[in-house]
DRENVEXVEX-402067 format. One record per residue (C-alpha): x, z, y. Coordinates in steps of 0.001 Angstrom, whole numbers, padded with zeros to 6 digits, always signed. Each point is the difference from the previous one (the first is absolute). Example, Ala and Ser with C-alpha at 12.3 -4.5 7.8 and 13.67 -1.06 7.14 Angstrom:
BEGIN
+012300+007800-004500 +001370-000660+003440 
% end
This chain:
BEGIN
+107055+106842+125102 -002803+000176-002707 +001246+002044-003287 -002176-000994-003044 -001154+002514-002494 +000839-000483-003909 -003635+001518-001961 -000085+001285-002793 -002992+000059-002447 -002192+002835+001747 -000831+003125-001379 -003058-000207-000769 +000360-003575-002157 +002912+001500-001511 -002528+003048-001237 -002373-002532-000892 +002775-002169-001812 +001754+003169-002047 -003560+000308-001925 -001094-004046-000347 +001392-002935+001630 -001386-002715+001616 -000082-001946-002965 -002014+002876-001981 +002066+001278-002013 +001163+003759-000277 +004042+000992+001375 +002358+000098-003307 +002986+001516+001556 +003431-000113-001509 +003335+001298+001011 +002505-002420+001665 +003027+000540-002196 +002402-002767+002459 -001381+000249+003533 -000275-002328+002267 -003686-001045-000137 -001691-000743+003818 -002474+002825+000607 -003146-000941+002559 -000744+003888+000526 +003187+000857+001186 +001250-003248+001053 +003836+000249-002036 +001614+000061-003508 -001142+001658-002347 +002929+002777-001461 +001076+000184-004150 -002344+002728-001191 -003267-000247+002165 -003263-000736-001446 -001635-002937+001796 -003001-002659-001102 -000207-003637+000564 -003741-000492+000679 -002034-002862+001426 -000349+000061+003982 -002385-002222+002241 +001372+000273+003634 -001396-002306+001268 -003800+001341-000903 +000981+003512+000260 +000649-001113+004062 -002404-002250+000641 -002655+003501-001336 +000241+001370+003228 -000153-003349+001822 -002622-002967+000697 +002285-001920-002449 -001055-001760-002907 +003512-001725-001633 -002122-002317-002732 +002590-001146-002422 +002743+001162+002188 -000834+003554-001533 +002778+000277-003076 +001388+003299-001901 +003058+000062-000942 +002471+002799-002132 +001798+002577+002414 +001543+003210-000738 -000692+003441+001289 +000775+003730-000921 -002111+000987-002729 -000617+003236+001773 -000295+000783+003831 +003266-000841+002122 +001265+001017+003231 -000769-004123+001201 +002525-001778+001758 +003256+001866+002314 +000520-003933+001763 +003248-000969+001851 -000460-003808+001007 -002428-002166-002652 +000404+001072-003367 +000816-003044-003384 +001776-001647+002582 +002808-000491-002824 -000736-003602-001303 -002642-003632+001291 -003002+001379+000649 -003149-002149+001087 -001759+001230+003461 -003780-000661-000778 -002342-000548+003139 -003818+000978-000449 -002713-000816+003138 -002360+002673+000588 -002776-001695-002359 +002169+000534-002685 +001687-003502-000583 +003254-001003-000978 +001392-001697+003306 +003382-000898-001311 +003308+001994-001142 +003844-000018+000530 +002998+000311-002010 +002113+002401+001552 +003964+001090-001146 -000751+003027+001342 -002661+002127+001489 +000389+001087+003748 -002460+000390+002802 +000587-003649+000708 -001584-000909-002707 -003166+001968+000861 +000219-000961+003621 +000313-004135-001339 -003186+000931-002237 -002070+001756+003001 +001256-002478+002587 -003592-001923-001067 -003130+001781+001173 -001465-000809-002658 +001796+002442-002410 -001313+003464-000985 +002335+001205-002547 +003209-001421-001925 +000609+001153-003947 +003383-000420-000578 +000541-000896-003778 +002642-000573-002539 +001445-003502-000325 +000499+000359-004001 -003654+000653-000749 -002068+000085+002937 -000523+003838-000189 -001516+002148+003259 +002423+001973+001381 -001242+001207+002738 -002145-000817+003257 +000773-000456+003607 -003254+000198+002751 +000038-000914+003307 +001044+002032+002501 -002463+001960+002427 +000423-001553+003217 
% end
């Protein structure tokens, strides 16, 4: 049975995104006073007291860099939130958010949208649904309250 892999923001974009985002402008950390806040580097809640940045992310261009893909207008940045300094990245028991709706977006290898899913709750059957078509390359899965990149899902090796 195929197990599907949770990715965080890599290292290197994270370096790249702790000096300037992919919006241009420069990291203003702050400290997170209440928690609670979805990290991309580390792939869980943030904790009351750590310093952390919402910057502007492009996943979508950031992947299709090291691919033949060119997404046209289906290449959007969007707010996510990371440590402000280096973190240990994720420690991942089973797919992490998996707490509330979350939409299961399915990208071709060219870089287009080729549809999305609703989902109550993120499992490998959701993933498996998604890569079912041959078609798909890699799944974002997002938040349903604002459309926000959580993380990304590729297709197996076979």
């Amino acid at each position: 049975m195929t197990t599907y892999t949770a990715l965080p923001i890599d290292s290197q974009a994270l370096k790249e995104l702790r000096v300037t985002d992919d919006a241009g402008h420069p990291m203003s950390p702050v400290t997170d006073e209440e928690g609670g806040a979805p990290l991309r580097c580390c792939l869980r809640r943030s904790a009351p007291g750590e310093r952390i940045a919402l910057v502007s992310y492009a996943p979508l261009r950031r992947w299709a860099a090291g691919t033949d893909a060119r997404p046209g207008a289906y290449d959007e940045q969007g707010p996510v939130f990371i440590h402000a300094e280096e973190c240990a990245g994720p420690d991942l028991q089973g797919h992490p958010f998996a707490d509330a709706h979350r939409t299961v977006r399915r990208y071709s290898a060219d870089g287009r949208i080729l549809g999305g899913r609703l989902v109550d709750t993120v499992t490998d059957d959701a993933f498996r649904n998604a890569f079912d078509d041959p078609s798909v390359a890699l799944v974002h899965v997002r938040a349903v309250e604002y459309g926000c990149f959580l993380y990304e899902v590729r297709r197996p090796s076979a």
